[in-house]
Structures are given as C-alpha cells and as structure tokens.
C-alpha positions as CSV (number, residue, x, y, z in Angstrom):
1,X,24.8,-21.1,4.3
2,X,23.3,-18.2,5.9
3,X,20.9,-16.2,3.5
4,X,20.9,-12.0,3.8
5,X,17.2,-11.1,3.7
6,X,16.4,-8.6,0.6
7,X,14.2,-6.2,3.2
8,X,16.2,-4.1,5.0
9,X,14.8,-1.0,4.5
10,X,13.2,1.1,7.0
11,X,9.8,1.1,6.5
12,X,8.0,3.7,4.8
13,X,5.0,3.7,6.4
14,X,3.7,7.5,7.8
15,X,0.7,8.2,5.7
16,X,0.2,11.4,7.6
17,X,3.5,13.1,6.0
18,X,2.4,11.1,2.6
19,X,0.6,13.3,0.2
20,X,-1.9,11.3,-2.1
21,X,-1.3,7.4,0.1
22,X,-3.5,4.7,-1.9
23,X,-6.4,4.1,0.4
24,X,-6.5,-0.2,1.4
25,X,-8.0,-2.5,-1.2
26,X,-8.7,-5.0,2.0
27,X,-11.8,-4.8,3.0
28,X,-12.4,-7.1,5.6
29,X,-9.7,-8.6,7.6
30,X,-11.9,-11.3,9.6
31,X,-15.0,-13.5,8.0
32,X,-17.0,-15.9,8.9
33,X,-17.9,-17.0,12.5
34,X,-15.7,-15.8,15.5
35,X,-17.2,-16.6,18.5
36,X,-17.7,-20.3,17.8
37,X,-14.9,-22.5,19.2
38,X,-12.9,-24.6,16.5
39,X,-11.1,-27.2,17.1
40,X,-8.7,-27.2,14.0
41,X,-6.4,-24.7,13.3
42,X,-4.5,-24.4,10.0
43,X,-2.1,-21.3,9.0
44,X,-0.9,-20.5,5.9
45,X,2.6,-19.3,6.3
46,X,5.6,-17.5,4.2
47,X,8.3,-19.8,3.0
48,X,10.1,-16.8,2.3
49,X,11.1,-13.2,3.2
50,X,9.6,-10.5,1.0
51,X,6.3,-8.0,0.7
52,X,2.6,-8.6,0.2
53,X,0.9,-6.0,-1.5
54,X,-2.9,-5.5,-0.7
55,X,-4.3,-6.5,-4.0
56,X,-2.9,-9.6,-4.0
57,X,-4.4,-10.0,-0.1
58,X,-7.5,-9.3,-1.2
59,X,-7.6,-11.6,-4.1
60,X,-5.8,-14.3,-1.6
61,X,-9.0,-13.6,1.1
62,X,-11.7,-13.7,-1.8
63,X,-10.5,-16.9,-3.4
64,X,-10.3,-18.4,-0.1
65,X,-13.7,-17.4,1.1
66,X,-15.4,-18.5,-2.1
67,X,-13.5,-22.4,-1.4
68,X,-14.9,-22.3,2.6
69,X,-18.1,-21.0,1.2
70,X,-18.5,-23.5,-0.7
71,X,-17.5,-26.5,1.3
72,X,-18.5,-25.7,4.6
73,X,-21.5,-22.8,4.1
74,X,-22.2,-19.7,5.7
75,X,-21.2,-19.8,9.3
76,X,-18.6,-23.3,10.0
77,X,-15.7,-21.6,9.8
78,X,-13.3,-18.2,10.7
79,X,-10.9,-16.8,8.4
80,X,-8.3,-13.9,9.2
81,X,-5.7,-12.3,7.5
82,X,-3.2,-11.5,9.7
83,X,-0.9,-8.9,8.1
84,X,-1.8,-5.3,7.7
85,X,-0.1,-3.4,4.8
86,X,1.1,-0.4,6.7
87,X,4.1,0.1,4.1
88,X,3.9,2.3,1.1
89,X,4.8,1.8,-2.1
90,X,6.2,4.4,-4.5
91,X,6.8,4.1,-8.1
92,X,8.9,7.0,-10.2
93,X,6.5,6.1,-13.7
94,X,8.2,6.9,-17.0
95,X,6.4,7.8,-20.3
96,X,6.4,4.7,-22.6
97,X,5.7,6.9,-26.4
98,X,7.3,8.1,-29.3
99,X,8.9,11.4,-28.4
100,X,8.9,10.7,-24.0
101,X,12.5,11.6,-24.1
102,X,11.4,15.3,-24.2
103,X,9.2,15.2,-22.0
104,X,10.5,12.7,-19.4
105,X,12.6,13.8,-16.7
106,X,14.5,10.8,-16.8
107,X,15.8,10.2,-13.0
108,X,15.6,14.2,-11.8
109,X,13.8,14.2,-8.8
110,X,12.6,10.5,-9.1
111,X,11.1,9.6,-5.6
112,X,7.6,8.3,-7.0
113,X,4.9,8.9,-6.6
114,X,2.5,6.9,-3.6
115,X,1.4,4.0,-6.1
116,X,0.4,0.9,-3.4
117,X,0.3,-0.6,0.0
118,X,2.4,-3.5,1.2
119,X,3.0,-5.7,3.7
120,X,6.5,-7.0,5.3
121,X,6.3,-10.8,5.9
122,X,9.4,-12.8,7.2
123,X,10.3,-16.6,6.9
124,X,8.0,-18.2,8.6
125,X,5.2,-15.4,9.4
126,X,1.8,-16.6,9.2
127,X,-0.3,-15.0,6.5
128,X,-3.7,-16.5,6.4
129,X,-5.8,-18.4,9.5
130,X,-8.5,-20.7,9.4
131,X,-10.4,-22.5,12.2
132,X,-12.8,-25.2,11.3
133,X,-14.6,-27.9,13.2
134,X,-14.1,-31.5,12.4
135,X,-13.7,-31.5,8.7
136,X,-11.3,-32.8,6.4
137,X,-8.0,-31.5,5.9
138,X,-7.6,-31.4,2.4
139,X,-10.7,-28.3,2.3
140,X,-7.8,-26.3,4.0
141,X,-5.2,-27.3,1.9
142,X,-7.1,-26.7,-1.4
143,X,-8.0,-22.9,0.3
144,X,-4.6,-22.4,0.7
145,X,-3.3,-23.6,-2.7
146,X,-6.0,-21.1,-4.3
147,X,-5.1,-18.2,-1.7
148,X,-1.3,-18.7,-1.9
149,X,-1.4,-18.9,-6.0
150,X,-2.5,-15.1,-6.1
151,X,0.7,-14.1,-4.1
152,X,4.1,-13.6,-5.1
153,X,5.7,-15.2,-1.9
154,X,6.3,-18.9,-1.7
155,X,3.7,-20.5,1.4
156,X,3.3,-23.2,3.6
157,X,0.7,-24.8,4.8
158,X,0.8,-25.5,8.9
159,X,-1.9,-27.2,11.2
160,X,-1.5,-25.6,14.9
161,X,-2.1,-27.0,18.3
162,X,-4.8,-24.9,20.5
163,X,-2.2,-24.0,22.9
164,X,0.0,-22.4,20.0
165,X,2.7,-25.0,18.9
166,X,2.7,-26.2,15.4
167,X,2.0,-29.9,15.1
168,X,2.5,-30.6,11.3
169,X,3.8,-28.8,8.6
C-alpha cells in the first residue's frame, strides 16, 4: 500500500522577507570530541515523515548529552544533530475569554503570526549521531530512547558501518 506523505508544502523558510522570525532555541549542533576517531557509529533515525520543531531538538540534544555525560565523561564521545530547522512556523492565535467574539477577527486575514522553527525529516532521515569507542551498546540505545521520547516523530535506532552502510537496525 503506497502511503502519501502529509509534507508537501513548499517550505516556508526565507527569514529575510519574515518580519519578527523566532530566533533558534539550538544552541549547539555538535558536542563532545570531534577529532578523535570512533570506531562505533549509531544514528537515530525517523520512522516516519513529519517536522521537528527546535524545542523539541534541543530538549532531544540536552537529554542525550546529560546520558553520554554520564556514562562515558567529558571527552569519549561526539554527538551531532543533523537537521537544521530552516522552516518557519506560523500560528493565526485566537482569543480564548469571555467576550473574544468582539474582538477576534475570526479567520480575516489569518496568516499567523512567525510563532517557531521546524525541521522537515523524511522516512528514514537520520536525526541524531553518536560516535563512541568500544563501549557497550545499550549506552546508545538508552540515549536514544531519552532523546527520541521528547520528539513527536516515531525513531529508530541504526548502528552504521565506517564506510557508510547500515549494518543493524
């Protein structure tokens, strides 16, 4: 059964023309150690199509750091979030009080207001990287269950050759 994806949109994404665009909640995209070579590889990809806003990245990149932290200290490991949320989010806000229907506008010029910052992720897009030495498996898989808990996307768990192919998902 083929499946229509819900994103078919252009995106929305020129903050130059966008009066008042939400500045980005992430505030690091990379952490930990870069340079050092690791020799395990484990992505954290989306199970389904959909958007990513940047709060719940952020959350997803704090709770993950705070598990590598704590397993593997300061320097064993590199984390990245690979997604940049480029697409803006607008939201047309109504007035929720007792007498809004005379001041609401109701849907007269309703194009929103800039309200968030997203990011467009396909079936199988990775989402989150780690690269650790020789440790055990399950550290990733518990970073992952904490980072992927504070998205609204279903994820997947892969563990990636060097050269780029996926041996186990």
């Amino acid at each position: 059964m083929l499946v229509k994806s819900k994103l078919r949109q252009m995106a929305y994404t020129r903050k130059e023309y966008i009066g008042g665009a939400p500045s980005l909640k992430v505030s690091r995209f990379t952490l930990g150690k870069p340079s050092e070579s690791f020799t395990n590889i484990y992505q954290l990809g989306a199970a389904e199509d959909g958007l990513i806003g940047h709060g719940s990245l952020e959350a997803a990149r704090v709770a993950a750091n705070k598990v590598l932290q704590d397993a593997l200290g300061e320097n064993n490991y590199f984390l990245r979030i690979i997604p940049y949320p480029h697409l803006v989010i607008r939201q047309h806000r109504f007035l929720a009080q007792a007498g809004a229907d005379r001041l609401s506008q109701g849907m007269k010029r309703a194009f929103g207001k800039p309200t968030d910052l997203a990011a467009k992720v396909r079936i199988g897009n990775p989402i989150m990287e780690i690269r650790v030495g020789d440790v055990d498996p399950k550290i990733a898989k518990e970073t992952f269950r904490l980072a992927s808990s504070k998205m609204a996307l279903r994820c997947r768990m892969k563990e990636v050759e060097k050269n780029g192919r996926v041996e186990k998902t």
